[in-house]
PASEBA-1860 file (N, C-alpha, C; in nm, 3 decimals):
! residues 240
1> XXXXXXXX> 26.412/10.077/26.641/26.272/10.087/26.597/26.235/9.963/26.515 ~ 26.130/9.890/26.567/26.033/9.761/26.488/25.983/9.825/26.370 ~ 25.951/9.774/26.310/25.852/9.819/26.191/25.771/9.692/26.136 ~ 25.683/9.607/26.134/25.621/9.505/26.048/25.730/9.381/26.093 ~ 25.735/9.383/26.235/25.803/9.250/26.288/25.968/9.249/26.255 ~ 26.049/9.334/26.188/26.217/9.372/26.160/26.202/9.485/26.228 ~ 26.375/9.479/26.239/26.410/9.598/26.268/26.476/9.701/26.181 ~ 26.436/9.843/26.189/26.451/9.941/26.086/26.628/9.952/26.092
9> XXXXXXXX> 26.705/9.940/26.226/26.830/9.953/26.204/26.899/9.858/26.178 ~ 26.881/9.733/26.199/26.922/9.586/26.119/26.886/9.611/25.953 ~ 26.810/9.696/25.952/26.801/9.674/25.815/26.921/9.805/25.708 ~ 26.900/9.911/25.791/27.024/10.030/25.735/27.162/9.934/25.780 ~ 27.157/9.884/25.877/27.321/9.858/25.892/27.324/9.776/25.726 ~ 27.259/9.669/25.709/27.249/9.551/25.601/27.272/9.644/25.447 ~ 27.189/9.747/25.481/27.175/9.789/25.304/27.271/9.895/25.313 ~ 27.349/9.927/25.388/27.475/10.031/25.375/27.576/9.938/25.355
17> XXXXXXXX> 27.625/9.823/25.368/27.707/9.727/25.376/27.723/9.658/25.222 ~ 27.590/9.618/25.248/27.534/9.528/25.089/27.606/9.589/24.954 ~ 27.655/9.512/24.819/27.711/9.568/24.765/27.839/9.643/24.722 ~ 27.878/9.639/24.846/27.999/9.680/24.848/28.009/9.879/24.870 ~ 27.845/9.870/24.962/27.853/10.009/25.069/27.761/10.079/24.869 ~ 27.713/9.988/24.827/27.669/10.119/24.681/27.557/10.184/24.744 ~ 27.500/10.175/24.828/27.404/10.271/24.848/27.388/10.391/24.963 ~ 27.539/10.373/24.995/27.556/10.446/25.123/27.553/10.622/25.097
25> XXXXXXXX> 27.624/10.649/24.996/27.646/10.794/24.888/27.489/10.835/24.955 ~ 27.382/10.769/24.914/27.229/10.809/24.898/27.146/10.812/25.074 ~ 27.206/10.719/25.104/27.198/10.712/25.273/27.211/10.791/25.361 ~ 27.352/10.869/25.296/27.414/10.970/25.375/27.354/11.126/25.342 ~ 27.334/11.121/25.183/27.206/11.217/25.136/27.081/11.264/25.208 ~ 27.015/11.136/25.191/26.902/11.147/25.212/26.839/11.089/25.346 ~ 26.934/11.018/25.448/26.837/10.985/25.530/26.803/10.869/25.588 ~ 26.751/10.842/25.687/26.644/10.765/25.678/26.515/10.743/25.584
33> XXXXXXXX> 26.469/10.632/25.574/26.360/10.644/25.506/26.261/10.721/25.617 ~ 26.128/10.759/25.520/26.064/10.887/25.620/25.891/10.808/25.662 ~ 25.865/10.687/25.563/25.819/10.671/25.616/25.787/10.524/25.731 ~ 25.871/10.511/25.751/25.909/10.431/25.878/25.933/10.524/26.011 ~ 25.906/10.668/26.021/25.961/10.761/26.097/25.822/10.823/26.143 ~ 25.732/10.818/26.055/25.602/10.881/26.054/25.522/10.829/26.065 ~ 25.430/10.837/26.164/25.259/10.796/26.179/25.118/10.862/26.123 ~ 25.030/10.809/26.049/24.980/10.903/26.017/24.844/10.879/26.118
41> XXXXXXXX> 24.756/10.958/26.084/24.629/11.001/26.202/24.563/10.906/26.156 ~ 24.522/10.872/26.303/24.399/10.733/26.260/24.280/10.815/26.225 ~ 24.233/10.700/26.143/24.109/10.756/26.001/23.992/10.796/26.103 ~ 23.906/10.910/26.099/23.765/10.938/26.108/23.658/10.826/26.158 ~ 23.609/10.832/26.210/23.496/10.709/26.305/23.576/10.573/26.273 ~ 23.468/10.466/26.270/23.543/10.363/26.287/23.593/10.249/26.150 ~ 23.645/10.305/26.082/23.682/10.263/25.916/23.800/10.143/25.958 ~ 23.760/10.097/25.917/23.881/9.949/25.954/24.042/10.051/25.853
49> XXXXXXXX> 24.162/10.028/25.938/24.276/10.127/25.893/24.332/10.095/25.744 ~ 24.319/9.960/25.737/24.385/9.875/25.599/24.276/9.924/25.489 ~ 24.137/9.990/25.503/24.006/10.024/25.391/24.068/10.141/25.389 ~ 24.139/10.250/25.457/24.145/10.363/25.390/24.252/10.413/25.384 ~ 24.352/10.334/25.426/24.468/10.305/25.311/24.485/10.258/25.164 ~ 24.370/10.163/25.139/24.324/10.081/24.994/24.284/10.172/24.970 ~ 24.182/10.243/24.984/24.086/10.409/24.932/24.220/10.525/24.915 ~ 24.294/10.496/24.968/24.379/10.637/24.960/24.439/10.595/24.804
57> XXXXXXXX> 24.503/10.426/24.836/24.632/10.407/24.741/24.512/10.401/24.615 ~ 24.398/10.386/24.566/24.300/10.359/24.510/24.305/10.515/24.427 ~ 24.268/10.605/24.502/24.220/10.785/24.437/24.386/10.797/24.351 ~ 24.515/10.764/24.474/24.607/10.824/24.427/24.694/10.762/24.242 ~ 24.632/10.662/24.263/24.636/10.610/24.101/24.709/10.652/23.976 ~ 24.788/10.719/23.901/24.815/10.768/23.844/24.794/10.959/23.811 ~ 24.811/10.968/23.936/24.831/11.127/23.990/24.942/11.211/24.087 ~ 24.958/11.328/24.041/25.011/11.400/24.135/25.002/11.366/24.314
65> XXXXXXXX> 25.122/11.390/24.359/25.057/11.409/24.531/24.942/11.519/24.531 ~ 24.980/11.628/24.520/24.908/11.745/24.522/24.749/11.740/24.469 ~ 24.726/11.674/24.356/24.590/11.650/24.318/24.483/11.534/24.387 ~ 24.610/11.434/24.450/24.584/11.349/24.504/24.524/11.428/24.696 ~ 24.598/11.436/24.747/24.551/11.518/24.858/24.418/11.591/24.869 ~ 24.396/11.676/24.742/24.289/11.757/24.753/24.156/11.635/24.710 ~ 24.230/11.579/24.623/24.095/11.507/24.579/24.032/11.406/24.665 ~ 24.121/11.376/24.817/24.118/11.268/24.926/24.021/11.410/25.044
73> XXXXXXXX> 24.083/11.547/25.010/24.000/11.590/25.129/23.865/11.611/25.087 ~ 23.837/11.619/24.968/23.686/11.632/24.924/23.601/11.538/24.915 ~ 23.678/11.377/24.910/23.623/11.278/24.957/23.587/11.254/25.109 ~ 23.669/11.258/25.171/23.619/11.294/25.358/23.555/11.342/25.363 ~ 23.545/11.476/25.332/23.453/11.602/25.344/23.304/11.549/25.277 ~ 23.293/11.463/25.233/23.148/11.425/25.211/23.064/11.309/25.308 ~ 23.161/11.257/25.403/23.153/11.184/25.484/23.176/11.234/25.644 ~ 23.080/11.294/25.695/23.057/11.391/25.792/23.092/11.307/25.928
81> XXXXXXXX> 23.092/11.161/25.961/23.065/11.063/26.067/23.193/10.977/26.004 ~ 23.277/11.006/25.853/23.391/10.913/25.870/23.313/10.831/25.730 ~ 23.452/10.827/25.657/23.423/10.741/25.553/23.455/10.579/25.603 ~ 23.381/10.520/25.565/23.362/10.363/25.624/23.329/10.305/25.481 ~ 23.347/10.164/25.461/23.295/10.070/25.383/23.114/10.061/25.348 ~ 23.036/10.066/25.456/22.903/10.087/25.480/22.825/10.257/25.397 ~ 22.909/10.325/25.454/22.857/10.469/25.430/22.919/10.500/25.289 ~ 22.976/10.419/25.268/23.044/10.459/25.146/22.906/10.410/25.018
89> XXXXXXXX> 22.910/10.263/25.056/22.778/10.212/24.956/22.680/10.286/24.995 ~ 22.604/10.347/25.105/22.504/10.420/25.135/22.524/10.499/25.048 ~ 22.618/10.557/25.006/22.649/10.714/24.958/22.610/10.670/24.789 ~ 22.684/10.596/24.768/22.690/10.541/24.652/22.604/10.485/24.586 ~ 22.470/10.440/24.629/22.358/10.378/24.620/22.209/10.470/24.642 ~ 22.279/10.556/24.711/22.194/10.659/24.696/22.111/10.670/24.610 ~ 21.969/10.694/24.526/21.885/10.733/24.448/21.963/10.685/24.274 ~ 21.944/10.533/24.312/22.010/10.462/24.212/22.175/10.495/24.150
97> XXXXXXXX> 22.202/10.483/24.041/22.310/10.514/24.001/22.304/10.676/23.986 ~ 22.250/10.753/24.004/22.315/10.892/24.050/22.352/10.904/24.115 ~ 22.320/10.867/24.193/22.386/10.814/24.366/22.570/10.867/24.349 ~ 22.613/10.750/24.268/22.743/10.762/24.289/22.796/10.858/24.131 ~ 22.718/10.891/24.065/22.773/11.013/23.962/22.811/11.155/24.055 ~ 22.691/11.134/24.144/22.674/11.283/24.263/22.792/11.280/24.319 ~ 22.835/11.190/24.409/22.943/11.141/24.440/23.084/11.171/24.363 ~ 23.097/11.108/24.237/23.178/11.093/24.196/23.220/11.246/24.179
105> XXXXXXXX> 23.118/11.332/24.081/23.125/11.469/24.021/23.195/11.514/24.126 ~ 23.070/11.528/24.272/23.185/11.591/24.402/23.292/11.617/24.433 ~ 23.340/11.491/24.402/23.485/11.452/24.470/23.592/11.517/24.355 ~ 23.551/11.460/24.252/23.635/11.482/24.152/23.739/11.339/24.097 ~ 23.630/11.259/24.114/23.679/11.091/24.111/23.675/11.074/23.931 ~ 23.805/10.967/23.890/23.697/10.922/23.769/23.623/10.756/23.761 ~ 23.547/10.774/23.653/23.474/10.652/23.697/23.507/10.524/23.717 ~ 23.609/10.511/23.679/23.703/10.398/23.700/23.738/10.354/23.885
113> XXXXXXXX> 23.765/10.495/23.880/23.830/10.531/24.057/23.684/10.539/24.119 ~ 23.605/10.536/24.080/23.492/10.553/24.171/23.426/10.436/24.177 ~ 23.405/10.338/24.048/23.380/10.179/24.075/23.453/10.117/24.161 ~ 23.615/10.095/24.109/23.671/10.046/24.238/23.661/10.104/24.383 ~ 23.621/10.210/24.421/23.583/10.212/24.555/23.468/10.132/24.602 ~ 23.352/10.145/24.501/23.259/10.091/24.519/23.305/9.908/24.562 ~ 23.380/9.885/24.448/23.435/9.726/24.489/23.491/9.716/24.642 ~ 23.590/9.810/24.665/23.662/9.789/24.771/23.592/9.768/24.872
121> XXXXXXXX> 23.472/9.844/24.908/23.381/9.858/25.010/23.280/9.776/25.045 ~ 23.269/9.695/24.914/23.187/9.551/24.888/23.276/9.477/24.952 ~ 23.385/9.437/24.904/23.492/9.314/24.939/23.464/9.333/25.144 ~ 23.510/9.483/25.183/23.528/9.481/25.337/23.315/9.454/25.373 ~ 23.303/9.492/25.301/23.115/9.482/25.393/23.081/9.351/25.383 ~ 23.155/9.295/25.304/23.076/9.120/25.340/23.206/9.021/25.379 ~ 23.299/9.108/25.439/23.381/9.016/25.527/23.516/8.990/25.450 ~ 23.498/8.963/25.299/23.632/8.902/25.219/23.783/8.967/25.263
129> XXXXXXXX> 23.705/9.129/25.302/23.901/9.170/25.337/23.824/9.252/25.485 ~ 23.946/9.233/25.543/23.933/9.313/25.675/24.062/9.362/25.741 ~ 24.081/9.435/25.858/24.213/9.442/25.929/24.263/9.322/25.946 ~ 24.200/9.230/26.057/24.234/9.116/26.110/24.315/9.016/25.988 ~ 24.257/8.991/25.893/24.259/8.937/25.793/24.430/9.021/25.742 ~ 24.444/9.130/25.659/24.559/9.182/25.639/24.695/9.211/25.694 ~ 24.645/9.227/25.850/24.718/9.229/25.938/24.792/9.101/25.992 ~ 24.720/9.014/25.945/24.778/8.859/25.999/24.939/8.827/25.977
137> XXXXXXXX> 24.995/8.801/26.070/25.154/8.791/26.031/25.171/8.637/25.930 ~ 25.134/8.555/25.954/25.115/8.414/25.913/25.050/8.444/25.742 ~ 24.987/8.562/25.661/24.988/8.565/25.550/25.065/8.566/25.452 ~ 25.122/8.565/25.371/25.219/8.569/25.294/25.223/8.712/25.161 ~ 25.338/8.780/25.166/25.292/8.898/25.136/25.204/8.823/24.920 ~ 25.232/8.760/24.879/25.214/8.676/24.787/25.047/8.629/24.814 ~ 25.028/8.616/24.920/24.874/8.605/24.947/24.746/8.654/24.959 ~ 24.820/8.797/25.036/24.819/8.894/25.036/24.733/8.959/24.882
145> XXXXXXXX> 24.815/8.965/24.781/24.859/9.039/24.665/24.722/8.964/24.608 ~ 24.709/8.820/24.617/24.631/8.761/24.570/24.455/8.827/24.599 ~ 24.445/8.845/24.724/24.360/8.923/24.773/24.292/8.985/24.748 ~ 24.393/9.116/24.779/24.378/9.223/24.707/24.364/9.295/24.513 ~ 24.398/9.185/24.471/24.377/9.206/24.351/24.234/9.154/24.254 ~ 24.242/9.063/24.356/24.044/9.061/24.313/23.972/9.170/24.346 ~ 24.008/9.287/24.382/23.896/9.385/24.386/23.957/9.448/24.236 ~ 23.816/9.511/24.201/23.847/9.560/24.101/23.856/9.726/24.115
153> XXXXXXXX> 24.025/9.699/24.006/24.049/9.844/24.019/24.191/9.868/24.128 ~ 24.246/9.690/24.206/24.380/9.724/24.236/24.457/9.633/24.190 ~ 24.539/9.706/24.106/24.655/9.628/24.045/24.778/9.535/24.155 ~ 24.846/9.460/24.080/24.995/9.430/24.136/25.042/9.503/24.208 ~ 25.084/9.699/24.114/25.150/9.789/24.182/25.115/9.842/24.301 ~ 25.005/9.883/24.285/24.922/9.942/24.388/24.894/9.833/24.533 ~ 24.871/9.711/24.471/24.893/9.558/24.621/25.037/9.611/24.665 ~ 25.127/9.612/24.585/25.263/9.665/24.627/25.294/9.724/24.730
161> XXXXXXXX> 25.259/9.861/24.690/25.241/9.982/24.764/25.183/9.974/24.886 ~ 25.064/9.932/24.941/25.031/9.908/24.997/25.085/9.765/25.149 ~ 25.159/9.693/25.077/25.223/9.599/25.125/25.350/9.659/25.189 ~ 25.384/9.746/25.112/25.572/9.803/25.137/25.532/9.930/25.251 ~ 25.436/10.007/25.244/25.434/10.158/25.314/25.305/10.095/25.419 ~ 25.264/10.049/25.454/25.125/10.025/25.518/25.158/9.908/25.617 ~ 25.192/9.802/25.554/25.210/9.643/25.646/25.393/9.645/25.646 ~ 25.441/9.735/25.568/25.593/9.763/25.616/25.653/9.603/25.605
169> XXXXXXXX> 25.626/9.550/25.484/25.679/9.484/25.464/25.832/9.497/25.417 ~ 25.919/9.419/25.464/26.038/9.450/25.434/26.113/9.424/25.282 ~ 26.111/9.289/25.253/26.149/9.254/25.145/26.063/9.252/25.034 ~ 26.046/9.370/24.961/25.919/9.380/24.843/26.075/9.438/24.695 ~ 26.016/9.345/24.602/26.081/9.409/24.456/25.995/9.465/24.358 ~ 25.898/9.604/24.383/25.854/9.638/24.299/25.869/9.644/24.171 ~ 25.904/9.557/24.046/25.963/9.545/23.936/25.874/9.672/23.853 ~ 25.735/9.618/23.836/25.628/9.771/23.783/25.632/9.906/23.803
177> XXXXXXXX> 25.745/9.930/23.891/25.745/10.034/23.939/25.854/10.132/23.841 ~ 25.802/10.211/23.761/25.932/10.232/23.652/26.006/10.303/23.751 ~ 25.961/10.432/23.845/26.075/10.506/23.902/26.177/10.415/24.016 ~ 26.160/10.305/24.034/26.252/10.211/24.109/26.334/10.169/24.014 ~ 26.251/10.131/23.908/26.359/10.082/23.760/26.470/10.170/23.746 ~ 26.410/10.320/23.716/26.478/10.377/23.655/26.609/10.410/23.758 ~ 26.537/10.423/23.877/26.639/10.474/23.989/26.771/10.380/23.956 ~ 26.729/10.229/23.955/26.812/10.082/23.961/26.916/10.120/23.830
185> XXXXXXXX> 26.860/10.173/23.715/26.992/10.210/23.597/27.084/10.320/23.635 ~ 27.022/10.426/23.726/27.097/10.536/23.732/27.191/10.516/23.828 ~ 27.133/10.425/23.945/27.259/10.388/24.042/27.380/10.334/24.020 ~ 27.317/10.197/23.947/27.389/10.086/23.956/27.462/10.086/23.826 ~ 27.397/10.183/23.702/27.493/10.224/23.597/27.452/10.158/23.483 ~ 27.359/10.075/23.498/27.305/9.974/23.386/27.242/9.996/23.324 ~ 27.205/9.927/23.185/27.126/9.953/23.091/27.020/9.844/23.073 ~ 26.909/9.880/22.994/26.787/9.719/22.998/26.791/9.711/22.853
193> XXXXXXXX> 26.674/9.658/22.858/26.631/9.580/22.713/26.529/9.683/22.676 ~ 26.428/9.779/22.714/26.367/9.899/22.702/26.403/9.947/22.590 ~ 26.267/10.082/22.570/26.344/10.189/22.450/26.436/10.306/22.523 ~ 26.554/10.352/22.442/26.619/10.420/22.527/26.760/10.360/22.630 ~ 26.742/10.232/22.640/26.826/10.134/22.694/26.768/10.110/22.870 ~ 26.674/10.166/22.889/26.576/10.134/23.016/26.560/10.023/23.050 ~ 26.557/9.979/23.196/26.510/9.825/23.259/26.362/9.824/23.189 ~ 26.330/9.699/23.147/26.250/9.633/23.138/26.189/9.529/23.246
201> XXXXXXXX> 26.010/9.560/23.259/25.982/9.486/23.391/26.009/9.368/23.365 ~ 25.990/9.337/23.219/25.984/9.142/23.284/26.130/9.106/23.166 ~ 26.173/9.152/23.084/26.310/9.139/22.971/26.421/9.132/23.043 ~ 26.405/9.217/23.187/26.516/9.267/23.228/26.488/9.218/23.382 ~ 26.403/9.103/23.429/26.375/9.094/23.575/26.483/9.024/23.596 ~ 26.562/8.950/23.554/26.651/8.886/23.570/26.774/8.926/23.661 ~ 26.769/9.060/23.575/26.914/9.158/23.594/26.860/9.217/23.759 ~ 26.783/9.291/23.729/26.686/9.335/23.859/26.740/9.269/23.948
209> XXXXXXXX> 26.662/9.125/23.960/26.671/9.030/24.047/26.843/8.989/24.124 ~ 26.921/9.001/24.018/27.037/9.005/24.047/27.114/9.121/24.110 ~ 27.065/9.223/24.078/27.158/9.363/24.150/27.112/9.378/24.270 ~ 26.929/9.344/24.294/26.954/9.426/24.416/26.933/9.234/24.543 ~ 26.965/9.181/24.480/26.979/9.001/24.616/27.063/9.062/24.732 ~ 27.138/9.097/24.690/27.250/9.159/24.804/27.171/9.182/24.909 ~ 27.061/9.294/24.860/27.002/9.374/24.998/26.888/9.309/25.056 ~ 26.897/9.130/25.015/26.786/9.063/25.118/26.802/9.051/25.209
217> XXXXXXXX> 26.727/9.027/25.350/26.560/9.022/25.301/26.501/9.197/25.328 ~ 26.593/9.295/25.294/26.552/9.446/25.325/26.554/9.537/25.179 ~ 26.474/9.448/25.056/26.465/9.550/24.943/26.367/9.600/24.983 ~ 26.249/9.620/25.037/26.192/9.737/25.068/26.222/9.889/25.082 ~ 26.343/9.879/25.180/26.424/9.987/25.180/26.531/10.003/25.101 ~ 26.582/9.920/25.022/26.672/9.971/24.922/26.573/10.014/24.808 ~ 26.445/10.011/24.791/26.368/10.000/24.664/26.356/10.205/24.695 ~ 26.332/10.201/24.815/26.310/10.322/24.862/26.448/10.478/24.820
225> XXXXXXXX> 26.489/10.389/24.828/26.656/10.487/24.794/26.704/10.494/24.639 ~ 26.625/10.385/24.546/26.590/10.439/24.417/26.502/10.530/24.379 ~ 26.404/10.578/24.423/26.356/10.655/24.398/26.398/10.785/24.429 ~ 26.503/10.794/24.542/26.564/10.893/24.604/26.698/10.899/24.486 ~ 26.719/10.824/24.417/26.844/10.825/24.304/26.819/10.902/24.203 ~ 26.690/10.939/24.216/26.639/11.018/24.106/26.560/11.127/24.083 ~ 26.602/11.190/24.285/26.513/11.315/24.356/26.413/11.331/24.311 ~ 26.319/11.146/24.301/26.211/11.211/24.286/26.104/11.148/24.446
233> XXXXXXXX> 26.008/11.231/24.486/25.903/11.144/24.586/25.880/11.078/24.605 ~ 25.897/10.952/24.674/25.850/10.799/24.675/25.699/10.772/24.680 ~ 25.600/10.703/24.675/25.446/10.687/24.666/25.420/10.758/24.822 ~ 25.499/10.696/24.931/25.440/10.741/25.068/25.456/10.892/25.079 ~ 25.540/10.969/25.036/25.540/11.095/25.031/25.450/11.205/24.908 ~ 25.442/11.112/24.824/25.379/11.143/24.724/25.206/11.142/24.715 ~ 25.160/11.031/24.777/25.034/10.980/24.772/24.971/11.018/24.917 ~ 25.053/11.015/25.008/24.977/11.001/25.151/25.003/11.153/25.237
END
């Protein structure tokens, strides 16, 4: 199986090996990764696929899966023909700025999460981001990031996320990501510079950087099996 131009089993043979087999215990646990296994349903009318993936990773923000889900079907559900970039500002523009309070209240957005949609949908309606554009193999996931982070309202992490579960990029080191952090102490046995003796994103990138080199150019999927170090949900299972 391909995934984002690699191959998914070039990459398990590599990260079962890497290390000296440390991640195999978790391999043999848990799996394949799940979402390299899974397709999800193409979006409602004609929404370019990379806008409502950004809209998904956008709502899911610092939430539950579970709150996240419901609060994504009540957003659809207001979009009868398909949430799009266009219909979205229609919606949103509606009878001035109530427009998108109506909206927002609906859904159950907060206003933060409901501006940046508004951004996101600006950036795709006047061209700045598109499929074609994201999808390009010749971008650099670093370029990418650049991108996407001029909209307002998506961070580093969230460009991340989006880069690793969506464009299946292979080699991503979510450092921001504390449950990868934390996974990375519990595996590998180490301690950071943190309170508590926790990795630190940038005190401790060093160390990071050093434990998981082994598993280049496939930390994507080793990043994935930290989070599994610590039975907890990864974003794609969690968010989508």
């Amino acid at each position: 199986m391909t995934k984002g131009g690699w191959s998914l089993a070039d990459a398990m043979q590599h990260i079962s090996l890497a290390s000296e087999g440390i991640l195999l215990p978790l391999i043999t646990k848990h799996g394949l990764p799940k979402f390299y296994l899974e397709t999800q349903d193409p979006p409602k009318g004609d929404a370019p696929r990379t806008y409502i993936a950004l809209c998904r990773a956008i709502v899911g923000q610092q939430l539950a899966g579970s709150a996240v889900r419901k609060i994504w079907a009540r957003l659809e559900g207001e979009f009868v023909e398909g949430l799009t970039p266009s219909s979205f500002l229609h919606q949103a523009a509606f009878n001035g700025s109530a427009g998108l309070e109506q909206l927002r209240s609906a859904v159950g957005l907060s206003n933060a999460k409901a501006r940046a949609l508004v951004s996101l949908s600006e950036f795709y309606n006047d061209g700045r981001l598109s499929d074609a554009m994201l999808y390009d193999p010749l971008l650099s996931s670093e370029e990418i990031t650049t991108r996407l982070t001029a909209v307002k309202g998506i961070g580093p992490w969230s460009a991340q996320m989006f880069l690793m579960f969506h464009l299946h990029k292979a080699d991503l080191l979510p450092m921001g990501d504390l449950g990868i952090r934390n996974g990375i102490a519990k595996h590998f046995g180490v301690s950071g510079s943190d309170k508590k003796g926790k990795l630190h994103e940038k005190k401790d990138s060093a160390k990071i950087e050093e434990l998981l080199r082994p598993f280049e150019p496939y930390r994507s999927v080793a990043c994935w099996y930290m989070w599994r170090a610590l039975e907890n949900k990864p974003y794609d299972e969690a968010m989508l």
